[in-house]
LUMPA-910261 format. One record per residue: z, x, y of N, C-alpha, C in turn; residue in one letter. Coordinates in steps of 0.001 Angstrom, whole numbers, plus 500000, padded with zeros to 6 digits. Example, Ala and Ser with C-alpha at 12.3 -4.5 7.8 and 13.67 -1.06 7.14 Angstrom:
# LUMPA-910261
507800513190494310507800512300495500507800513200496700a
507080512850497750507140513670498940507870512900500030s
# end
This chain:
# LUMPA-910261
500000500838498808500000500000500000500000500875501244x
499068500852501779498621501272503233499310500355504124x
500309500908505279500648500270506296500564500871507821x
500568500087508606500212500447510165500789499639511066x
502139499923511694502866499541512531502215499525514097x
501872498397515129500860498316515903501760497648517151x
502149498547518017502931497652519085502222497120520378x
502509495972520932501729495204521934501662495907523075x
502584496485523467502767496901524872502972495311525634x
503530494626525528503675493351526106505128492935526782x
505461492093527778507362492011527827507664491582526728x
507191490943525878508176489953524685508279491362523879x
507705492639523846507811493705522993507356493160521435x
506237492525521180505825492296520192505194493530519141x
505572493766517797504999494541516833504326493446516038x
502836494211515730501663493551514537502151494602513552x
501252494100512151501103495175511163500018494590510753x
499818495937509914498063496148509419498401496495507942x
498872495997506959498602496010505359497427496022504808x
497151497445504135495678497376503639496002497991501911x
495096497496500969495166497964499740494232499191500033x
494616500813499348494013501926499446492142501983498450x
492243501066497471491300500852496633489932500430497596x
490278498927497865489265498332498713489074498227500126x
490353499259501115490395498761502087490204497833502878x
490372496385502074490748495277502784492088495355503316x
492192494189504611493504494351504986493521492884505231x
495363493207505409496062491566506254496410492141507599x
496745491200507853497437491624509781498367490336509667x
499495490507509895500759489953510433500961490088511664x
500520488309512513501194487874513362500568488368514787x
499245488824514562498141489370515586497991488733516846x
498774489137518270498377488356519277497340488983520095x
497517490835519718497218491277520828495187491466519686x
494550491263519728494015491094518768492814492518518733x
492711492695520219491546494062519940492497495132519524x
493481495149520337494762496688519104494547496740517976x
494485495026517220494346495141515578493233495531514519x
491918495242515986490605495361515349490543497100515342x
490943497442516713490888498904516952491501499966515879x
492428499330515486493457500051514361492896499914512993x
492277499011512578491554498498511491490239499208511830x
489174499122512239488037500142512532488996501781512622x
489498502509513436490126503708513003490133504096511837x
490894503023511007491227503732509714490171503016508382x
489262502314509065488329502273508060488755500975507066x
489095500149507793490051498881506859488953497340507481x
489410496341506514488492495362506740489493494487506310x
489496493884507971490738492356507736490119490934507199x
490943490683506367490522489573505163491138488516505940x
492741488454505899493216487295506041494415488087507279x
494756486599507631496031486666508942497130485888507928x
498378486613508067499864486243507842500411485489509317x
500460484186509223501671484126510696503026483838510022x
504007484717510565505751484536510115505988483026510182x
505467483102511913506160481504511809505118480766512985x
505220479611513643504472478979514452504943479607515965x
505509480403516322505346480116518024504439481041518501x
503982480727519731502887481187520149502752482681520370x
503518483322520777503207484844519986503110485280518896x
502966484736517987502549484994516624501497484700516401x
500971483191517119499607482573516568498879482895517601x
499151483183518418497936483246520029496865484055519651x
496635485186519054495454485486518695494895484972517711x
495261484528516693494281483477515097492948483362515242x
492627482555517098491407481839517030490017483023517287x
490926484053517715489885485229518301489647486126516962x
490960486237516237490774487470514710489757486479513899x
490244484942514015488993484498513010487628484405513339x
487591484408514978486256484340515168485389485466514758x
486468486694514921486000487936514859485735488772513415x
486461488182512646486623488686511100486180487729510275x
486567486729510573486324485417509275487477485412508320x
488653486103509120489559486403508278490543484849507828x
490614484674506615491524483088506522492958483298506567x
493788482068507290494927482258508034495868481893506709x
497328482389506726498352482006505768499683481563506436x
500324480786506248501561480804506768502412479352505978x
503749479211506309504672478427505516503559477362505384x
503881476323504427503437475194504256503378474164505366x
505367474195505729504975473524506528505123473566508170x
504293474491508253503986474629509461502672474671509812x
501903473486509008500343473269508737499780472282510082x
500855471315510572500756470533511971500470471519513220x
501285473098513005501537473665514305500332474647514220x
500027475373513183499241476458513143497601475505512989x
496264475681513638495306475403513576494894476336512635x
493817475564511941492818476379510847493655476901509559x
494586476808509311495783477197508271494601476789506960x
494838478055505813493677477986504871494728478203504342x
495943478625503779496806478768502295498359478553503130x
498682476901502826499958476966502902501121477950501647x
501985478554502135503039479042501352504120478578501337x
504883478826500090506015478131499757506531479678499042x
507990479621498815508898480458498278508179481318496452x
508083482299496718507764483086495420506340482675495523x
505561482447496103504326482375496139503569484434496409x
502586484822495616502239486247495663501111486186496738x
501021486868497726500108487409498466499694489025498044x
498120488468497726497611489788497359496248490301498261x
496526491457498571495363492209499561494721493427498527x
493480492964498342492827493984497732493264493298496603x
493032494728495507492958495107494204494979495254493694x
495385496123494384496359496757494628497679496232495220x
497426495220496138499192494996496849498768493691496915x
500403493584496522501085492317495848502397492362496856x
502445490808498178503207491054498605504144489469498350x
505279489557497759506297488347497489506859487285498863x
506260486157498861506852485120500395508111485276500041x
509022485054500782510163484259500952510245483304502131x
511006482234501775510747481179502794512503481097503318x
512150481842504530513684482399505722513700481261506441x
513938480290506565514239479368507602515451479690508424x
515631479303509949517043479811510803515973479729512250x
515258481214512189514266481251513493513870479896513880x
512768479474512853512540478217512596512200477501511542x
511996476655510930512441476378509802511354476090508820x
510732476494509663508595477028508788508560478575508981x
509476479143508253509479481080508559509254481232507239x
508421482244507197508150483353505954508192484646506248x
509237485476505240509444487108505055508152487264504051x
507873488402503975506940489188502924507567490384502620x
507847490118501006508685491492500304507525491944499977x
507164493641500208506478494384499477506905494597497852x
505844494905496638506335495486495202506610496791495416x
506097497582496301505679499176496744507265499918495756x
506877501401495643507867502105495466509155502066496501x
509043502056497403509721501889498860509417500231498941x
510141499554498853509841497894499600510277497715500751x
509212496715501309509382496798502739509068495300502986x
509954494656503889510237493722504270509672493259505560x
508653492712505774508298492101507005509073490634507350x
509506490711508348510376490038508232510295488801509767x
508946489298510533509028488078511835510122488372512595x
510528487070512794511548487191514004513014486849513384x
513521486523511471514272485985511556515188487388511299x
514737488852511078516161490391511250515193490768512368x
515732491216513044515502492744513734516577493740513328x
515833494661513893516840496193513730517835495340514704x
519471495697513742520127495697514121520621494210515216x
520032493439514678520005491736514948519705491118514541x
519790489553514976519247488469514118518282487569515177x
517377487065514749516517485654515416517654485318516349x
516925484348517252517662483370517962517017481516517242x
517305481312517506517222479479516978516956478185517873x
516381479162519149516487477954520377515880477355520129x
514406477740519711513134477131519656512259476193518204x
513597475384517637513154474809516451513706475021515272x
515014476491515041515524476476514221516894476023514217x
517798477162513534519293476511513278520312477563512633x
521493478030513190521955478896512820522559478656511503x
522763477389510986523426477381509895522153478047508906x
520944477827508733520274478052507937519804479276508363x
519920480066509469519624481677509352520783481896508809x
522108481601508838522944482466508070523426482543506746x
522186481242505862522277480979504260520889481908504468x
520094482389504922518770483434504807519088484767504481x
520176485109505581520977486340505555522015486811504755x
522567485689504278523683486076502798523251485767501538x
521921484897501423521781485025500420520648485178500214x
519735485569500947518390486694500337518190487938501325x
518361487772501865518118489482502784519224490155502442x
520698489889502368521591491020501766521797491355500532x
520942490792499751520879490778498505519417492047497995x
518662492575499091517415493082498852517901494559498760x
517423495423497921517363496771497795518110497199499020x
518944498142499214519424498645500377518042499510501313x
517273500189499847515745500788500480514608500721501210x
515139498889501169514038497967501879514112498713503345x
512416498734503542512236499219504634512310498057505740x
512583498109507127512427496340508004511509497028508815x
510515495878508818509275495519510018509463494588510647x
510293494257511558510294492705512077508976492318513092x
509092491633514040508437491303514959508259491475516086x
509900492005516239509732492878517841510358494010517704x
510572494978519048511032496013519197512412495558519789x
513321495360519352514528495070520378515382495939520020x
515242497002519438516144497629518695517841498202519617x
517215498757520571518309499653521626519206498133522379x
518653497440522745519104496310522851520728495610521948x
519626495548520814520861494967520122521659496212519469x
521272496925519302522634498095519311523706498302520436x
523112497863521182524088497547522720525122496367522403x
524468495382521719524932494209521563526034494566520537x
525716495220519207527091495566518222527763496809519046x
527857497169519652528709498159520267529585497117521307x
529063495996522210530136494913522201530859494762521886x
530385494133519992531066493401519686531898494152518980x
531476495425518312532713496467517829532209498094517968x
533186498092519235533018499587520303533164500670519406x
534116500280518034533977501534517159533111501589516504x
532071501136516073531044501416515336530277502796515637x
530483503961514918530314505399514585528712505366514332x
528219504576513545526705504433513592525953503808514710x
526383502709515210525518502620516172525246502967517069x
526834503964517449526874504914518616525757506187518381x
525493506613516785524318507451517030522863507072517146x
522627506219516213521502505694516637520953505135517811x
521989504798518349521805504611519854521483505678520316x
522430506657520565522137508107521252520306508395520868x
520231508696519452518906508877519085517763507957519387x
518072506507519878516766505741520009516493505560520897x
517317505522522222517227505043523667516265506393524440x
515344505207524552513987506172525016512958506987523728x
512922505827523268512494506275522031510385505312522387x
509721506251521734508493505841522391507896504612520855x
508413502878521495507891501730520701506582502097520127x
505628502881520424504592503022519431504688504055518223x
505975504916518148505888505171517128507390505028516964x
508259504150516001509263503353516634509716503663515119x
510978504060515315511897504212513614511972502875512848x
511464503121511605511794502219510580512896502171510072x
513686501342510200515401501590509412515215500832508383x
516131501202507131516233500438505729517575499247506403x
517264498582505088518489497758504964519778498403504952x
519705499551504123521633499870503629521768500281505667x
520562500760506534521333501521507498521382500263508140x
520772499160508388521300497490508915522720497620508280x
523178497619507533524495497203507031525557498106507620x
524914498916508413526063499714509220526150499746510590x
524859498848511328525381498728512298524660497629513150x
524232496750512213523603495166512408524776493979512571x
525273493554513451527032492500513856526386491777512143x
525190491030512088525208490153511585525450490316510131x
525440491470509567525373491698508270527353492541508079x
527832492403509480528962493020509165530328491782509339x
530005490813508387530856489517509248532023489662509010x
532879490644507427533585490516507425534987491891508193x
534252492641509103534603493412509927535940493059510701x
536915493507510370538204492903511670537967493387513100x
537116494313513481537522494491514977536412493442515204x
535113492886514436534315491969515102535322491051515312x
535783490308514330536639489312514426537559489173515247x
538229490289515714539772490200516143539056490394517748x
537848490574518361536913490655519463536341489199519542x
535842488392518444535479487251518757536331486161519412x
537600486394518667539119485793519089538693485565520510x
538282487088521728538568487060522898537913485627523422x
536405485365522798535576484258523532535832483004522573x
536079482742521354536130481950520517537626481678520019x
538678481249521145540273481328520481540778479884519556x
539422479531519206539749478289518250539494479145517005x
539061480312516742538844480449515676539279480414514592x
539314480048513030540269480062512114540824481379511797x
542380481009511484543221482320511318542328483543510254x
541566483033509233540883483696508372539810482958508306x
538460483346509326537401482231509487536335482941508234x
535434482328508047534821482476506566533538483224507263x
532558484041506173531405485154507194530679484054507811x
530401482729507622529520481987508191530374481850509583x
531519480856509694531914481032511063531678482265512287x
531906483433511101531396484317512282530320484786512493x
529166484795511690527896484488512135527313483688513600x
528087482382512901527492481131513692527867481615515435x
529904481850515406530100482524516427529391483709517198x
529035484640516690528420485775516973526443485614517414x
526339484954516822524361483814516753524804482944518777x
525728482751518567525986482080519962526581482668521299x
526740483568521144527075484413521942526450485835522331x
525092485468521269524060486594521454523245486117522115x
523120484392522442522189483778523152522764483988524899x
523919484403525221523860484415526271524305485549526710x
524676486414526108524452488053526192523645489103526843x
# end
């Protein structure tokens, strides 16, 4: 599996990817707005886009579709049901459904609802698996839910299929927010020893060629994957003093999902 991390240069800080099988150099593209970057990157390396992945329906994801298909003939994929929102949709997906590019790569849906509740991850088979993942992880964060989803159901996404994935899993999300929300877990727990370096190391770090972090290093300094943390907790207390004496990881999710919205 051939991959190519493709950043917009845009404010929303949007990342594409370019999945190509090495055999036939066909490719996919996930979530293409900026759409000549993708063609440009695909001609470079000698790749030929078949089909479009959209994560999910909002319009930075789909805003380019109508131009890659005009331009490729490439056929569009995305959740099932998000067949009302996405135009031209040629293969609804549902959970464990295989996306295959080329000869060679075989990439596994999962159906993440939370962002919004027509979201699909794509697990790579690769030696290294790698997780495209949209908008519902970023490095070192989670989705927001304003726009159609729901925190209760990003935080059954996050405990029980994304923390459950290889620690090796590589993350591709959808944007660059990375320095950001490392700001944000240093908030919420000032001792965190990892995020204080990765911070040091990423701030000013050039988004076009932008560190890939695995899962196990999310688990050290992502709030959302650290729920059962006491200084998060005994910090949430400060804004949330209803909280239960021993609140369960979802409460503090949900708490922590709401207080990232106005952060």
């Amino acid at each position: 599996m051939l991959v190519e991390q493709l950043y917009a240069d845009n404010p929303l800080r949007n990342f594409h990817y370019l999945i190509a099988c090495p055999e036939t150099r066909e490719a996919l593209v996930i979530d293409p707005l900026d759409v000549d970057r993708c063609l440009h990157a695909a001609e470079k390396n000698g790749w030929k886009i078949t089909q479009i992945l959209n994560t999910h329906e909002h319009w930075d994801h789909i805003g380019g579709n109508e131009e890659m298909i005009e331009k490729t003939g490439a056929k569009v994929l995305a959740h099932h049901g998000a067949a009302a929102k996405i135009d031209h949709l040629d293969r609804g997906l549902s959970a464990g459904d295989i996306v295959e590019v080329g000869r060679s790569v075989k990439l596994k849906v999962l159906d993440t609802p939370g962002h919004t509740m027509s979201h699909v991850c794509l697990l790579s088979n690769s030696d290294q698996p790698g997780l495209f993942c949209g908008d519902t992880l970023f490095n070192a964060g989670a989705g927001n839910c304003k726009n159609g989803g729901h925190p209760n159901e990003l935080y059954d996404t996050f405990s029980h299929q994304l923390a459950t994935l290889p620690d090796a899993t590589r993350i591709y999300p959808g944007h660059d927010y990375f320095v950001n929300n490392l700001q944000f877990t240093l908030d919420r727990e000032p001792g965190n020893e990892a995020a204080k370096r990765y911070l040091s190391k990423l701030e000013g770090q050039d988004p076009h060629h932008a560190y890939v972090s695995s899962l196990g290093e999310e688990k050290t300094f992502n709030t959302f994957f650290r729920l059962d943390n006491p200084e998060v907790i005994e910090r949430l207390r400060e804004k949330f003093p209803d909280l239960s004496d021993t609140p369960t990881e979802k409460e503090v999710f949900i708490a922590l999902r709401e207080l990232r919205n106005s952060w």
